[in-house]
N, C-alpha and C positions, 0 to 999 in steps of 0.2 A: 379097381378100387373096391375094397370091401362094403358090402352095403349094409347102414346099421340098424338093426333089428327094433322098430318102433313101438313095438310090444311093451321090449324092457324099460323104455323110458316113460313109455302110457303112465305107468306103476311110482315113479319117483314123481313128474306132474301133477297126479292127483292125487298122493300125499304130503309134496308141496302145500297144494291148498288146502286139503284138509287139515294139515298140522298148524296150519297158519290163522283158519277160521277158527279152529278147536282155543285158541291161544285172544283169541279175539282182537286180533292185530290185521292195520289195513294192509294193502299192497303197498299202499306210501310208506308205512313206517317201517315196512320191512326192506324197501326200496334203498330207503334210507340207511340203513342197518348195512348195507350192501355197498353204497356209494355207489349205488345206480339209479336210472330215471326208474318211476312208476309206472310206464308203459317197458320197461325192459323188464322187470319182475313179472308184468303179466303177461307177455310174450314166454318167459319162465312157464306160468302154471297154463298155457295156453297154449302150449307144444312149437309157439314158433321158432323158439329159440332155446337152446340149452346154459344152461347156468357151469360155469368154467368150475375147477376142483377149491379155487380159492373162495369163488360166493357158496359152494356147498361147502364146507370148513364152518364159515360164519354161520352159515343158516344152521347147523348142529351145535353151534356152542350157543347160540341164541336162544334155542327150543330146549337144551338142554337133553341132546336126543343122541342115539348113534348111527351109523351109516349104515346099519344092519336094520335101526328103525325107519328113516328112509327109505329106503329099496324094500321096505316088506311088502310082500304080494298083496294085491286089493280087496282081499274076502278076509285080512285079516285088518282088525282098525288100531291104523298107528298113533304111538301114544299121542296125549296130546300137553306132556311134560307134565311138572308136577305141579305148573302154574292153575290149571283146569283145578286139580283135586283140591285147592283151598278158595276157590270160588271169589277170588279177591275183585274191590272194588273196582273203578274206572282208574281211579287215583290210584292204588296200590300197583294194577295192570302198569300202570305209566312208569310208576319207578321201579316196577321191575325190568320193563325192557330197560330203561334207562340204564340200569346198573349192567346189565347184561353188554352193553353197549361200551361200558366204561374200560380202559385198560387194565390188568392187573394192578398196577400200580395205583392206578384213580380207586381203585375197589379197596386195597388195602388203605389208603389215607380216609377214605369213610368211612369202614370200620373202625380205625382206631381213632377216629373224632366221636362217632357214636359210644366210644367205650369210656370215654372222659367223664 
């Protein structure tokens, strides 16, 4: 059995948390985001456990990020979306995960309520 090279996941881990702290979001809510416990996200950024290709999928369309931001080597700092660069409220934070969260469908019927 091939043995797997714990280096390379060192790298996705703690830009896990990083991109997560950067975003100002707990392990709950990302847990949540996930449809997993909070102790399984932090088994996640805590190397006990690896995150399956379906909870990485969500966590990049969440952060708004791509698998190439993810996996970037750790002397480079991964972005932290473009939620960070408008410095948005607690409130504003909230409904953006929210909508983040929402299906495309639910996304489009709130926009076109907000456009009324």
């Amino acid at each position: 059995m091939k043995k797997r090279n714990t280096a390379d996941y060192t790298i996705v881990l703690k830009n896990l948390k990083k991109i997560r702290k950067g975003n100002k979001l707990t392990q709950a809510q990302v847990a949540s985001h996930l449809g997993v416990d909070r102790s399984t996200y932090a088994y996640y950024e805590g190397g006990r456990s690896l995150p399956g290709i379906d909870a990485v999928d969500k966590l990049i369309k969440l952060y708004g990020i791509s698998y190439a931001d993810l996996f970037a080597p750790l002397d480079t700092d991964p972005p932290l979306s473009h939620i960070e660069e408008l410095d948005p409220t607690k409130q504003e934070r909230a409904l953006i995960f929210r909508f983040r969260t929402m299906s495309a469908d639910q996304r489009r019927a709130l926009i076109d309520s907000m456009d009324k």
